[in-house]
PDB file with one MODEL, atoms N, CA, C and O in Angstrom:
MODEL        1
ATOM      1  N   UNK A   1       0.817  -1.192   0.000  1.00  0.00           N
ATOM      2  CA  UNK A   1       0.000   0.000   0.000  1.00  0.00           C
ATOM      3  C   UNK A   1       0.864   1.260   0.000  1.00  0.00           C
ATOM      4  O   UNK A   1       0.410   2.289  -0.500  1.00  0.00           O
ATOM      5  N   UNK A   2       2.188   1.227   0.582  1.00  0.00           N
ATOM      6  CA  UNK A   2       2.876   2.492   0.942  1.00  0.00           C
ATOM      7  C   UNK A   2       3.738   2.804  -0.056  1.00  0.00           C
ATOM      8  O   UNK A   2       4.395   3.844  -0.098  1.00  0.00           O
ATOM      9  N   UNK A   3       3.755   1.904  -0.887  1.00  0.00           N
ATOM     10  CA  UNK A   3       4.812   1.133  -2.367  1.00  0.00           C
ATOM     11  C   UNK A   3       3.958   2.127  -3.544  1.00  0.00           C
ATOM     12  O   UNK A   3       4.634   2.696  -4.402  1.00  0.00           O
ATOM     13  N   UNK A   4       2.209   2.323  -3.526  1.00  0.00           N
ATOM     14  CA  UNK A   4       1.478   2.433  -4.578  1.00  0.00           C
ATOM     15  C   UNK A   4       1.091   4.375  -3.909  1.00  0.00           C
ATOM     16  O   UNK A   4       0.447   5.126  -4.641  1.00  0.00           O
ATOM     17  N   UNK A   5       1.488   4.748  -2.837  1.00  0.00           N
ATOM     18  CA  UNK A   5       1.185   6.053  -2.443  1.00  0.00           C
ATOM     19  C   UNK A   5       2.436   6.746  -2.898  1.00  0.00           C
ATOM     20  O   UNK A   5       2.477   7.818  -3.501  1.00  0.00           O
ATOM     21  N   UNK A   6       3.377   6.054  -2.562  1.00  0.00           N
ATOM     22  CA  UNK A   6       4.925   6.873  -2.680  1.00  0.00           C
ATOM     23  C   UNK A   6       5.424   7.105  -4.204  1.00  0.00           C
ATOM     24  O   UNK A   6       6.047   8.087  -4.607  1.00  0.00           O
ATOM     25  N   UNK A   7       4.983   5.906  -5.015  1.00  0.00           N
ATOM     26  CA  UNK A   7       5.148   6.253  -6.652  1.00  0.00           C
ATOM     27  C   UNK A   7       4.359   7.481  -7.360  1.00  0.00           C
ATOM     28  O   UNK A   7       4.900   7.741  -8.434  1.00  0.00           O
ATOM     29  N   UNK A   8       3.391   8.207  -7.121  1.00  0.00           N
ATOM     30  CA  UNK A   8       2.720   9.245  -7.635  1.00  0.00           C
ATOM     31  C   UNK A   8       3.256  10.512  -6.920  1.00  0.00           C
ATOM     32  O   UNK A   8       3.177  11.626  -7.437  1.00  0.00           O
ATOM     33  N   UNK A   9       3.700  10.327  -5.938  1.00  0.00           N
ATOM     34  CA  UNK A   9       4.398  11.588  -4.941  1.00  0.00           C
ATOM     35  C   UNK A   9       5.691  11.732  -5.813  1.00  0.00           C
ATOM     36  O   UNK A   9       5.835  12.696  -6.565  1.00  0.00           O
ATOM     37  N   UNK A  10       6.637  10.729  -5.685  1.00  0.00           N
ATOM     38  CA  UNK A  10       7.794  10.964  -6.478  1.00  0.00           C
ATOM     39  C   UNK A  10       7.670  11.322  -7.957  1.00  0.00           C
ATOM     40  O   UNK A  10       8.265  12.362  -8.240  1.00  0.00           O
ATOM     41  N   UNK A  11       7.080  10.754  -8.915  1.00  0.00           N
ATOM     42  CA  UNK A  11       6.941  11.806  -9.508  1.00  0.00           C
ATOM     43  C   UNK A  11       6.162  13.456  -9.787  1.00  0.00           C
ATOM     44  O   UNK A  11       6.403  14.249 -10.697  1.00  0.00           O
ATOM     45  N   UNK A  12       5.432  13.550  -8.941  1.00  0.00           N
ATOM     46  CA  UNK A  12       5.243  15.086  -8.613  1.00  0.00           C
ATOM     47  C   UNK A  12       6.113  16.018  -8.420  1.00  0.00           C
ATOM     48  O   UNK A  12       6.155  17.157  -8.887  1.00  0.00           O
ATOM     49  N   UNK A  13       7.236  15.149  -7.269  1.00  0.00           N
ATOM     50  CA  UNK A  13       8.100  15.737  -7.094  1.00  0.00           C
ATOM     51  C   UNK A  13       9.334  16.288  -7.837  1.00  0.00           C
ATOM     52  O   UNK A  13       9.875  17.391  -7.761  1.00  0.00           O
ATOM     53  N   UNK A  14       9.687  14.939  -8.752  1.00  0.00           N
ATOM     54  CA  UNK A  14      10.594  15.384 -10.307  1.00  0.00           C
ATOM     55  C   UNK A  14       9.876  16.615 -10.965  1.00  0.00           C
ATOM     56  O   UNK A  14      10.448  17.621 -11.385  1.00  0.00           O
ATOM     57  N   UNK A  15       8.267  16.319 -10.988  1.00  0.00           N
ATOM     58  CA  UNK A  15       7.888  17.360 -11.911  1.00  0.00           C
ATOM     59  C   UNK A  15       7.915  18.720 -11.511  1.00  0.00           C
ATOM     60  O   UNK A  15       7.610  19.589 -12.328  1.00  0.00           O
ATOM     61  N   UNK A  16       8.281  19.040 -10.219  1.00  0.00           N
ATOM     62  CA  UNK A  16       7.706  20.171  -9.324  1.00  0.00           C
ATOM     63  C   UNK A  16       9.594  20.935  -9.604  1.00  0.00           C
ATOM     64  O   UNK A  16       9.850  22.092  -9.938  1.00  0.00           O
ATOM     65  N   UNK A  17      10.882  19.484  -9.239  1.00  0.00           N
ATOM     66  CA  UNK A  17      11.984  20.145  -9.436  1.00  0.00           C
ATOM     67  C   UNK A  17      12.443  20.569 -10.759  1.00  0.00           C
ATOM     68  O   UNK A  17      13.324  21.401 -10.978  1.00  0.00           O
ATOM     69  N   UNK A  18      11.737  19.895 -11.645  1.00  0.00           N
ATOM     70  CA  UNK A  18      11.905  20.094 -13.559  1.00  0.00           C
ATOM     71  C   UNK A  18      10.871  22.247 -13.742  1.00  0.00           C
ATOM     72  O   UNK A  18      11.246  23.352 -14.134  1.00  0.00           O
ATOM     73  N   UNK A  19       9.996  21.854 -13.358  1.00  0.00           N
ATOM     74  CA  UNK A  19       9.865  22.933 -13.108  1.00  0.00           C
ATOM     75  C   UNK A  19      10.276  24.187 -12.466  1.00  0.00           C
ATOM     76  O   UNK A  19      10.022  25.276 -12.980  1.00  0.00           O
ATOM     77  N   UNK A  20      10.863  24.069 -11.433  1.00  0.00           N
ATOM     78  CA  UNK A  20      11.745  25.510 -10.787  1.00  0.00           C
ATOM     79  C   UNK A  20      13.054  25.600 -11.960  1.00  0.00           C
ATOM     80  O   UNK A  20      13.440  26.519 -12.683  1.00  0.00           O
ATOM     81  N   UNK A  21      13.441  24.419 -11.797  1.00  0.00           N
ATOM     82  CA  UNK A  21      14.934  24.435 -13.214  1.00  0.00           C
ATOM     83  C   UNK A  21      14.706  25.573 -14.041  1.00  0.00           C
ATOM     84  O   UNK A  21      15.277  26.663 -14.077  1.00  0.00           O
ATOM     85  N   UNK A  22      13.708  25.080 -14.733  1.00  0.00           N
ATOM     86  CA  UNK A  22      13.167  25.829 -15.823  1.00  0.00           C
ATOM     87  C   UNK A  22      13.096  27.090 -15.510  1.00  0.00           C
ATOM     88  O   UNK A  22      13.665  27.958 -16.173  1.00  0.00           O
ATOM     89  N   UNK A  23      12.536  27.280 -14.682  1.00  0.00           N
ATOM     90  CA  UNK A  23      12.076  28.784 -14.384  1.00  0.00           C
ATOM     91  C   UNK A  23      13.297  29.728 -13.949  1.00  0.00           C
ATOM     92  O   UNK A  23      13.527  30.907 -14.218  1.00  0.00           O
ATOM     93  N   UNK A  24      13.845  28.993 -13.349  1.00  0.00           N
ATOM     94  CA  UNK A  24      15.337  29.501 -13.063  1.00  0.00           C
ATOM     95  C   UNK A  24      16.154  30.168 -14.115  1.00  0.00           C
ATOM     96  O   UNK A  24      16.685  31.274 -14.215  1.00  0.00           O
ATOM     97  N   UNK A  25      16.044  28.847 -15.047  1.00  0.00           N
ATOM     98  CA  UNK A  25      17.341  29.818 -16.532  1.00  0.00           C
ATOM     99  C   UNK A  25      16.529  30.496 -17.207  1.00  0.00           C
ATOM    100  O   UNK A  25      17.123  31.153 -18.062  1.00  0.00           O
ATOM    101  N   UNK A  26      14.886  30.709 -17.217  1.00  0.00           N
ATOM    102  CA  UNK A  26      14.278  31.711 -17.674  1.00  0.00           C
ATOM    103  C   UNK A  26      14.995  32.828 -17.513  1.00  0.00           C
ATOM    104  O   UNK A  26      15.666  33.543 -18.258  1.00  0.00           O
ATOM    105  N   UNK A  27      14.602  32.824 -15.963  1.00  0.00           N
ATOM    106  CA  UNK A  27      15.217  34.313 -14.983  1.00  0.00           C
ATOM    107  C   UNK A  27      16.152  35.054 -15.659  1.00  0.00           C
ATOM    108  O   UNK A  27      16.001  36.165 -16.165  1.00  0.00           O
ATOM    109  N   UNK A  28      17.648  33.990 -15.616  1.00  0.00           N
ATOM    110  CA  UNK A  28      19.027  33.999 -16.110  1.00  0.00           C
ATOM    111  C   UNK A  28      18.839  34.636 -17.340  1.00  0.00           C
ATOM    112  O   UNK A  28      19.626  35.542 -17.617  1.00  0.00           O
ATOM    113  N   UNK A  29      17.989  34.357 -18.105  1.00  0.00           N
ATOM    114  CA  UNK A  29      18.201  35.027 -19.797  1.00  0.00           C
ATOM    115  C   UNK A  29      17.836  35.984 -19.724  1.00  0.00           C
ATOM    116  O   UNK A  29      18.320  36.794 -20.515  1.00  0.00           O
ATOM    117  N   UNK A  30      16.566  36.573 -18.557  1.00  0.00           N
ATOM    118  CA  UNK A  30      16.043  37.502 -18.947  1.00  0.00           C
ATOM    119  C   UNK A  30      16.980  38.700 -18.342  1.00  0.00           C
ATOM    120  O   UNK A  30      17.301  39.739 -18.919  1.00  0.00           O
ATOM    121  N   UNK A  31      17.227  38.398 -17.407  1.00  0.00           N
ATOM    122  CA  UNK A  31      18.827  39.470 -16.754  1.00  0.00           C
ATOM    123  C   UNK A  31      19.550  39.943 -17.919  1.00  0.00           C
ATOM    124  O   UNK A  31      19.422  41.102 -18.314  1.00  0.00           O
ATOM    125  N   UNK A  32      20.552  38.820 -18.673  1.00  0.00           N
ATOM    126  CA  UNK A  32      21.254  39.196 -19.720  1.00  0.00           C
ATOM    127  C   UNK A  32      21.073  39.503 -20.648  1.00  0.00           C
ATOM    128  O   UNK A  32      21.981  39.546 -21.478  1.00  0.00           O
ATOM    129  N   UNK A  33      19.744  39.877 -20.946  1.00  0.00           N
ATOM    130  CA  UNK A  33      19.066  40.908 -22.063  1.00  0.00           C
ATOM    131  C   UNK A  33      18.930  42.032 -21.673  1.00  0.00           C
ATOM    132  O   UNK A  33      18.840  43.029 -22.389  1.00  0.00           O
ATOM    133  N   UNK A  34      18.894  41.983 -20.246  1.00  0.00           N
ATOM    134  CA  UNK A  34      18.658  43.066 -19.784  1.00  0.00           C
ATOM    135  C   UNK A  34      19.638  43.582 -19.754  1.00  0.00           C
ATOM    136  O   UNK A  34      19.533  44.650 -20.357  1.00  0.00           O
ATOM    137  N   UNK A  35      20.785  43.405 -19.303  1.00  0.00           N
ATOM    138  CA  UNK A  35      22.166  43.890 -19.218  1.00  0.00           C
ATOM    139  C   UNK A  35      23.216  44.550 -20.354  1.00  0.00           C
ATOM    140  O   UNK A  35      24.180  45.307 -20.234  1.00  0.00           O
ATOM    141  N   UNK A  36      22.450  43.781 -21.744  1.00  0.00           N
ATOM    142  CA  UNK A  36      22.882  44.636 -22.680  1.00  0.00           C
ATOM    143  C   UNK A  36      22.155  45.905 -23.124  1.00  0.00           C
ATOM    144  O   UNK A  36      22.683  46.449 -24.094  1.00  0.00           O
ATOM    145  N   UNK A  37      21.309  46.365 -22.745  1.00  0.00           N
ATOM    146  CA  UNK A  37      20.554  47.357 -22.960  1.00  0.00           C
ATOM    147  C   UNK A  37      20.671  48.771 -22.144  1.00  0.00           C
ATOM    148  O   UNK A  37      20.279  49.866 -22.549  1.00  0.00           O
ATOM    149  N   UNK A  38      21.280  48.493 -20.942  1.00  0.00           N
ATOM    150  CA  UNK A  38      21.799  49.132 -20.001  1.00  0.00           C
ATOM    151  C   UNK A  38      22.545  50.466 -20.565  1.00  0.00           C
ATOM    152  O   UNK A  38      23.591  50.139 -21.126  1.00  0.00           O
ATOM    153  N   UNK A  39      22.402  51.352 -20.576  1.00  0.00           N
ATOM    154  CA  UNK A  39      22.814  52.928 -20.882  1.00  0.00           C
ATOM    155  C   UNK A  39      24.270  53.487 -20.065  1.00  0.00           C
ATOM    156  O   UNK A  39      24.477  53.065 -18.928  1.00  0.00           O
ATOM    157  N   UNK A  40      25.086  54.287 -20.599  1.00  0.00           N
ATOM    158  CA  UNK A  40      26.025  54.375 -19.665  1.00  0.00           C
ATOM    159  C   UNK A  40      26.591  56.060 -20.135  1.00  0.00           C
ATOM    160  O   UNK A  40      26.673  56.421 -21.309  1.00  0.00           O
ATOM    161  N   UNK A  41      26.917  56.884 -19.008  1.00  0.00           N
ATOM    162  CA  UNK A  41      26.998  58.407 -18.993  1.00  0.00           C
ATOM    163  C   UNK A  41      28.617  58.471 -18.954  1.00  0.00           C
ATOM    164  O   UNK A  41      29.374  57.562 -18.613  1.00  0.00           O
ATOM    165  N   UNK A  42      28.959  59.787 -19.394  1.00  0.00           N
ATOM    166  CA  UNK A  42      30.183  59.816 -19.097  1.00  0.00           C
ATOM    167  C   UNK A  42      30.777  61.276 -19.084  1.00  0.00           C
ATOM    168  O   UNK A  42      30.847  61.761 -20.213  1.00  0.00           O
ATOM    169  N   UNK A  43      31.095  61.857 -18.351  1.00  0.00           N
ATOM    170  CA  UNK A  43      31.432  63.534 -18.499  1.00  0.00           C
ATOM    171  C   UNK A  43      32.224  63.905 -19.908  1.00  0.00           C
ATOM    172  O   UNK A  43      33.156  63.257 -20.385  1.00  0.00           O
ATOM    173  N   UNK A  44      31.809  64.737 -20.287  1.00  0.00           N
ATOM    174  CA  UNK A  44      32.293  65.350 -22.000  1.00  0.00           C
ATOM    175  C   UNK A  44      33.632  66.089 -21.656  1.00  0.00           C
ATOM    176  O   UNK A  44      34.405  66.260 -22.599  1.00  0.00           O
ATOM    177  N   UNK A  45      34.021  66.577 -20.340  1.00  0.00           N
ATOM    178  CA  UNK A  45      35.471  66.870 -20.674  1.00  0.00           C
ATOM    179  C   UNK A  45      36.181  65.594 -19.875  1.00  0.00           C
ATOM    180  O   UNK A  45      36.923  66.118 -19.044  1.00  0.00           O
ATOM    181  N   UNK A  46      36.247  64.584 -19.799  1.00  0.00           N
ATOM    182  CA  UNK A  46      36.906  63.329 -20.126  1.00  0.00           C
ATOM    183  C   UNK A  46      37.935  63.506 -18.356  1.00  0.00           C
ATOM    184  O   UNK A  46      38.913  62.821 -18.056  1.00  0.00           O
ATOM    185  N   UNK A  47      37.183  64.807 -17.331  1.00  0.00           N
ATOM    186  CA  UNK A  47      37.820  64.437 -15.943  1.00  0.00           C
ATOM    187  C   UNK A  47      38.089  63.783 -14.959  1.00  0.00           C
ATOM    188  O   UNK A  47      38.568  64.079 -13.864  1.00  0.00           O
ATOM    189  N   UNK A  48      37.745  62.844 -15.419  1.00  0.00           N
ATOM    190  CA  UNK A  48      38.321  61.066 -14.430  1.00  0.00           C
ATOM    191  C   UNK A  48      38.641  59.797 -15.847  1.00  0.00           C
ATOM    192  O   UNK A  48      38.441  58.598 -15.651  1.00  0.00           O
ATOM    193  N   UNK A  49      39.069  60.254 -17.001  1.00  0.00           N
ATOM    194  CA  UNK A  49      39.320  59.579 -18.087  1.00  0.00           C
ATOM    195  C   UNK A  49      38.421  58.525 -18.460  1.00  0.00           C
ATOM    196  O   UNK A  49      37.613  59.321 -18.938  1.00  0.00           O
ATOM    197  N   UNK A  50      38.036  57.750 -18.593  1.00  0.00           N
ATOM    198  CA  UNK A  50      37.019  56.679 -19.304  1.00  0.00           C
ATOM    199  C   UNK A  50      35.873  56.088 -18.346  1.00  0.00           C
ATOM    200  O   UNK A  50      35.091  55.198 -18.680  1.00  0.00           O
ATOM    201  N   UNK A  51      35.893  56.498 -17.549  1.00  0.00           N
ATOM    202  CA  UNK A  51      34.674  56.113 -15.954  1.00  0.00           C
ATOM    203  C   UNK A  51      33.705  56.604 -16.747  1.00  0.00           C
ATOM    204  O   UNK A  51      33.557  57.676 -17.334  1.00  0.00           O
ATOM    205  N   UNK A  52      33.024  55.543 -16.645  1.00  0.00           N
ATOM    206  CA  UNK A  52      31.254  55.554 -16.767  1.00  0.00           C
ATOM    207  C   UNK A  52      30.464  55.186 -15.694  1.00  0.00           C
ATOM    208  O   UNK A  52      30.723  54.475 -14.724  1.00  0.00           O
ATOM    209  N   UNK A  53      29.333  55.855 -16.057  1.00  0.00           N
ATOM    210  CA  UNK A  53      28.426  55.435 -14.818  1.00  0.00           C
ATOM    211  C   UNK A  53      26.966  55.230 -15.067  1.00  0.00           C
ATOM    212  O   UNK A  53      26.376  55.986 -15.839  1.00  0.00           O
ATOM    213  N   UNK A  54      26.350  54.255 -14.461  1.00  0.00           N
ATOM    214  CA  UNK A  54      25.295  53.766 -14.916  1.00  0.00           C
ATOM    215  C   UNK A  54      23.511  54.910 -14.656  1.00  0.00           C
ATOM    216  O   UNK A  54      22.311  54.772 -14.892  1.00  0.00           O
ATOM    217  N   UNK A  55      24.099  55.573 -14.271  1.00  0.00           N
ATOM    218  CA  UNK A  55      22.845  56.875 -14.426  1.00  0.00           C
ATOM    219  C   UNK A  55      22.999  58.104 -14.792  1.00  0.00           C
ATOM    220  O   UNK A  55      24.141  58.341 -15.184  1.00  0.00           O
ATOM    221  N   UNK A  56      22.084  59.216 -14.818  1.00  0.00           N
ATOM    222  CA  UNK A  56      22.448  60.545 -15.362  1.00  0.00           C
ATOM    223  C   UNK A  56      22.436  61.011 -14.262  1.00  0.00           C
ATOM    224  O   UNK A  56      21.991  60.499 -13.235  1.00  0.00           O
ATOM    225  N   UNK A  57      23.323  62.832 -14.520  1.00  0.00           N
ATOM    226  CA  UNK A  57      23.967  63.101 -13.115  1.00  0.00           C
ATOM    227  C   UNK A  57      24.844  64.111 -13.320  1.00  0.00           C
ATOM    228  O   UNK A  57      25.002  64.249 -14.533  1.00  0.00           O
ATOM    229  N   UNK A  58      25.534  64.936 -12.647  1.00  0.00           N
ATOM    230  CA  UNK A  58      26.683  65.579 -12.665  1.00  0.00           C
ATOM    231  C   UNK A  58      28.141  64.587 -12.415  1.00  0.00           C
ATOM    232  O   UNK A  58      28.308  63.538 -11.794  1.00  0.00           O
ATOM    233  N   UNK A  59      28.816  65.219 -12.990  1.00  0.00           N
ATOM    234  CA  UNK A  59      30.228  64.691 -12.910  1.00  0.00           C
ATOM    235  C   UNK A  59      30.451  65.265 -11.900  1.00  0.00           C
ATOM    236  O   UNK A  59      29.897  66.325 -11.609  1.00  0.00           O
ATOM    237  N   UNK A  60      31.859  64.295 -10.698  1.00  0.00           N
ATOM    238  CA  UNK A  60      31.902  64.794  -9.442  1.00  0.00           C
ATOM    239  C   UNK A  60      33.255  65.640  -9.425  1.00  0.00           C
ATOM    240  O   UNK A  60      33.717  66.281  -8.481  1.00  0.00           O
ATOM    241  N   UNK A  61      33.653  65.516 -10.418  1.00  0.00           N
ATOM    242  CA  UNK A  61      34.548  66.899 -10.382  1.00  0.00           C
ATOM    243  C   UNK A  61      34.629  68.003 -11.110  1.00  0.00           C
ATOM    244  O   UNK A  61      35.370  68.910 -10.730  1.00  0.00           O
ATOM    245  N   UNK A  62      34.025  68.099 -12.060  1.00  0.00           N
ATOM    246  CA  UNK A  62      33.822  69.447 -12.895  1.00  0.00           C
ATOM    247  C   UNK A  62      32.039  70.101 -12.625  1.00  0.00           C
ATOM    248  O   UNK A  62      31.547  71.214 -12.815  1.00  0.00           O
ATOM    249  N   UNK A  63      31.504  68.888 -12.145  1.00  0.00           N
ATOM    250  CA  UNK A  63      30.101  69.462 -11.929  1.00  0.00           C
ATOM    251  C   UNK A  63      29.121  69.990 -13.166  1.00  0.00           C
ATOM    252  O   UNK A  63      28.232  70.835 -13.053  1.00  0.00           O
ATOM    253  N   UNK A  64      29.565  69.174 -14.557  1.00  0.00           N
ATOM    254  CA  UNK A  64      29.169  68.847 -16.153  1.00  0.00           C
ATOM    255  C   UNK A  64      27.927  68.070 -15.881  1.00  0.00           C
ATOM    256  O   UNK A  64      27.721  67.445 -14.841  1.00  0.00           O
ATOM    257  N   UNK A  65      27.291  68.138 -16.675  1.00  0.00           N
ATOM    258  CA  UNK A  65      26.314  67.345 -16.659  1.00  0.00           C
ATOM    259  C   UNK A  65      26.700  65.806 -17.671  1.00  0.00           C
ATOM    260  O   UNK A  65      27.467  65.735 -18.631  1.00  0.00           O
ATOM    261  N   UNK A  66      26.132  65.048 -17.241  1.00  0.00           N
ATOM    262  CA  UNK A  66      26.900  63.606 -17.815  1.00  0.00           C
ATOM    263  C   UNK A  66      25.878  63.253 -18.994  1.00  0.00           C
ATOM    264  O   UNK A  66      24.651  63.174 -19.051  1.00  0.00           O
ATOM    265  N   UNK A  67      26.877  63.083 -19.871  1.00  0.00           N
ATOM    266  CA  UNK A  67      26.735  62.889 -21.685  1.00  0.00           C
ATOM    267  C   UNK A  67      26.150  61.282 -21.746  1.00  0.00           C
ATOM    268  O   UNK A  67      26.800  60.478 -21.079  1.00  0.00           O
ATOM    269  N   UNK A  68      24.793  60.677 -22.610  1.00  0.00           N
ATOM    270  CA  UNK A  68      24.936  59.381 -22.904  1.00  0.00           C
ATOM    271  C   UNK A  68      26.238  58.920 -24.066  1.00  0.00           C
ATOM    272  O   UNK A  68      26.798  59.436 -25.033  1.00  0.00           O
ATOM    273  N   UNK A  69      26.296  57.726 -23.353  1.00  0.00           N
ATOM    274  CA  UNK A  69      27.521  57.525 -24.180  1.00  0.00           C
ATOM    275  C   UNK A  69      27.272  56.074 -25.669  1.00  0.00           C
ATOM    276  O   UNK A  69      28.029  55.749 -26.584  1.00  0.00           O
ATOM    277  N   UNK A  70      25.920  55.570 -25.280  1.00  0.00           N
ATOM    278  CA  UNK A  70      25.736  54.444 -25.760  1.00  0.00           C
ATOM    279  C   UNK A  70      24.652  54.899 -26.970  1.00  0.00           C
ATOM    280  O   UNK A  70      24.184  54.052 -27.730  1.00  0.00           O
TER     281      UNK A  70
ENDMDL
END
């Protein structure tokens, strides 16, 4: 009897871990799409040389307003 309860549980259970899997490297792809799309600023007189930064803003040493760069 405990032989014919435990076989329908176990596979629920494969199906339940096949499922998070999945959903998981969904996640993962959808990040790295996201990540290329990502925008990046950078002060126009070039006062900390190639530093970018991921929002708009003043530059912290000339006090420029920050250029898109992408």
């Amino acid at each position: 009897m405990k032989l014919k309860l435990l076989r329908p549980l176990g596979f629920v259970a494969i199906f339940a871990i096949f499922s998070i899997s999945l959903s998981c490297n969904n996640s993962s792809t959808e990040a790295n799409s996201e990540e290329a799309i990502v925008t990046e600023y950078s002060c126009p007189m070039k006062c900390e040389k190639d530093k970018t930064y991921a929002h708009e803003g003043k530059c912290p040493v000339c006090e420029m307003d920050l250029k898109k760069i992408n």
